[in-house]
N, C-alpha and C positions, 0 to 999 in steps of 0.2 A: 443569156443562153442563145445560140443559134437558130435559128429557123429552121434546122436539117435535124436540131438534138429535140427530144421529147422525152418529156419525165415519162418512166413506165414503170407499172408495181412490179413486186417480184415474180408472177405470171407473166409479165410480157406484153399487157394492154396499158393504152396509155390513160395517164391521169391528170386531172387537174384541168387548167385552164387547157392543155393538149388534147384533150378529147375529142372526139369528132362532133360531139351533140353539146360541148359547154355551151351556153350563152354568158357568162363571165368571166373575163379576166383575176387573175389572184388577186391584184391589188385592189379591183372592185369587190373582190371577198373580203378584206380585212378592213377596208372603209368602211363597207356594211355591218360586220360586225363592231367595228370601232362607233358606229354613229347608234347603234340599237340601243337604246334605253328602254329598259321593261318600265310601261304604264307612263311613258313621255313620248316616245318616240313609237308611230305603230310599226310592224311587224309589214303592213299592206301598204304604209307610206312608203316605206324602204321599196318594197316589190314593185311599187308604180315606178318609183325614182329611177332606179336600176333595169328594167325593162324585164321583170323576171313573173314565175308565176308566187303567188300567196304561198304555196306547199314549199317553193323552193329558197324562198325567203327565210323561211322557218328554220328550213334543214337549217340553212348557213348561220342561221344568226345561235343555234343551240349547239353548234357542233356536229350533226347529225352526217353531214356532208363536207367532201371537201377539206377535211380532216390533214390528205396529204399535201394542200396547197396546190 
């Protein structure tokens, strides 16, 4: 995608790694989710790794967030 295109929901704000406030890229979302193993892999390891907070680790790794990619 261009640099000038940005995903935006059907309101008109932008989403996804386009945000003004993300601090991760989509494909850093799907790694994250891809590397999560519940009771192997912690939740807070992930969030160190990725430079994110504990709550937003969570979101991503459950679904909670980020949903549109």
């Amino acid at each position: 995608m261009c640099a000038t295109q940005t995903k935006r929901s059907v309101h008109g704000h932008r989403v996804g790694e386009w945000h003004q406030r993300a601090k991760l890229t989509t494909n850093q979302v799907e790694s994250m989710r891809n590397e999560y193993i519940p009771y192997v892999v912690s939740i807070r390891s992930l969030a160190k790794k990725y430079g994110c907070g504990l709550s937003t680790a969570r979101d991503i790794v459950t679904y909670a967030t980020r949903v549109s990619g």
